[in-house]
C-alpha positions as CSV (number, residue, x, y, z in Angstrom):
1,X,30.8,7.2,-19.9
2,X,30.8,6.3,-15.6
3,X,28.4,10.1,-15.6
4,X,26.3,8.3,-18.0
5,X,25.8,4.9,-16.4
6,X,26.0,6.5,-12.9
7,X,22.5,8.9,-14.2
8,X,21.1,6.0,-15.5
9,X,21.1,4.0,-12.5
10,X,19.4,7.1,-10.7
11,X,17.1,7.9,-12.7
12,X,15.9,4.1,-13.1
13,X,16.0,4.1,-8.8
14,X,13.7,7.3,-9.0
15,X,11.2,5.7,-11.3
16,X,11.1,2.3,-9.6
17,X,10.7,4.2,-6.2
18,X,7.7,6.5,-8.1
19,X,6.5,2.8,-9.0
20,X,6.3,1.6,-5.6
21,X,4.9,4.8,-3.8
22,X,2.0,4.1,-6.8
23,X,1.6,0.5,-5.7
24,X,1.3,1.4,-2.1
25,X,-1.1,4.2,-2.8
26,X,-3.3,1.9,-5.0
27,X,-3.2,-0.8,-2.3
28,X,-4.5,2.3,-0.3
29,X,-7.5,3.0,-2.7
30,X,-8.6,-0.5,-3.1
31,X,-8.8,-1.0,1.2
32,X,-10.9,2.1,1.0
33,X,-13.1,0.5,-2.3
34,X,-13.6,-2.7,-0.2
35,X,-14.6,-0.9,2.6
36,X,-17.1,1.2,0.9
37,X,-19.1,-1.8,-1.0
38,X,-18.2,-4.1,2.2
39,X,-18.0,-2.7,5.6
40,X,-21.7,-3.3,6.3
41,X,-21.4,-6.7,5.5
42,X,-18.2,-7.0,7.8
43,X,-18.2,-7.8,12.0
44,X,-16.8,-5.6,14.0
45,X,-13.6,-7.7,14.9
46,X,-12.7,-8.1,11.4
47,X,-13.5,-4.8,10.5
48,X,-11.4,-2.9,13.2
49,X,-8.8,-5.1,11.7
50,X,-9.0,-4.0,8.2
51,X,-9.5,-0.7,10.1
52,X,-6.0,-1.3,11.8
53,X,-4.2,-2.7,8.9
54,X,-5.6,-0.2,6.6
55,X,-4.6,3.1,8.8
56,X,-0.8,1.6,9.6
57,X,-0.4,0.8,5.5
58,X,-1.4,4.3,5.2
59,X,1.3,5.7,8.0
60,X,3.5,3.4,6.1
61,X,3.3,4.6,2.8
62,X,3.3,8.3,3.7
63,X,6.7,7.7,5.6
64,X,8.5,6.2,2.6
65,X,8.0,2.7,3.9
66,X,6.3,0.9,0.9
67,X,7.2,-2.7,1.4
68,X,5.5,-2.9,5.3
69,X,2.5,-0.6,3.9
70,X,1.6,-3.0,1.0
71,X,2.0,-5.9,3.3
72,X,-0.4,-4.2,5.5
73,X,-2.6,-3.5,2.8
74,X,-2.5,-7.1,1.2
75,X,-3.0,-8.5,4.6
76,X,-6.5,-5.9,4.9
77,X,-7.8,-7.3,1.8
78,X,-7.4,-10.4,2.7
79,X,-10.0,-10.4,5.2
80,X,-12.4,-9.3,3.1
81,X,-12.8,-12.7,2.0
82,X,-12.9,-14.5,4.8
């Protein structure tokens, strides 16, 4: 019964941790969406910000570290509306 629980609880960490990774990754995609319809529109300060916050997000996710990349990423599309 405690092998049971104990594979549950793994296999629910590995899925929630697949579900983050997916998050940060479509954070990612949706920086680079904004930037493709937007960046023309965009000055160059706030662009080489979303530029900035866009490229750390992306360092982020790739090293596992999906809670600072997505505030990165929220933080680059947040600027496109201002």
């Amino acid at each position: 019964m405690k092998f049971k629980l104990f594979l549950a609880a793994a296999l629910s960490g590995a899925f929630l941790g697949q579900a983050h990774a997916d998050d940060c990754n479509t954070l990612l995609d949706r920086v680079d969406e904004l930037l493709a319809a937007q960046s023309g529109d965009l000055n160059e300060e706030v662009l080489g910000q979303i530029m900035a916050l866009r490229n750390q997000g992306a360092e982020d996710c790739n090293a596992g570290d999906d809670e600072q990349a997505s505030e990165s990423l929220e933080h680059a599309i947040s600027l496109f509306t201002q």
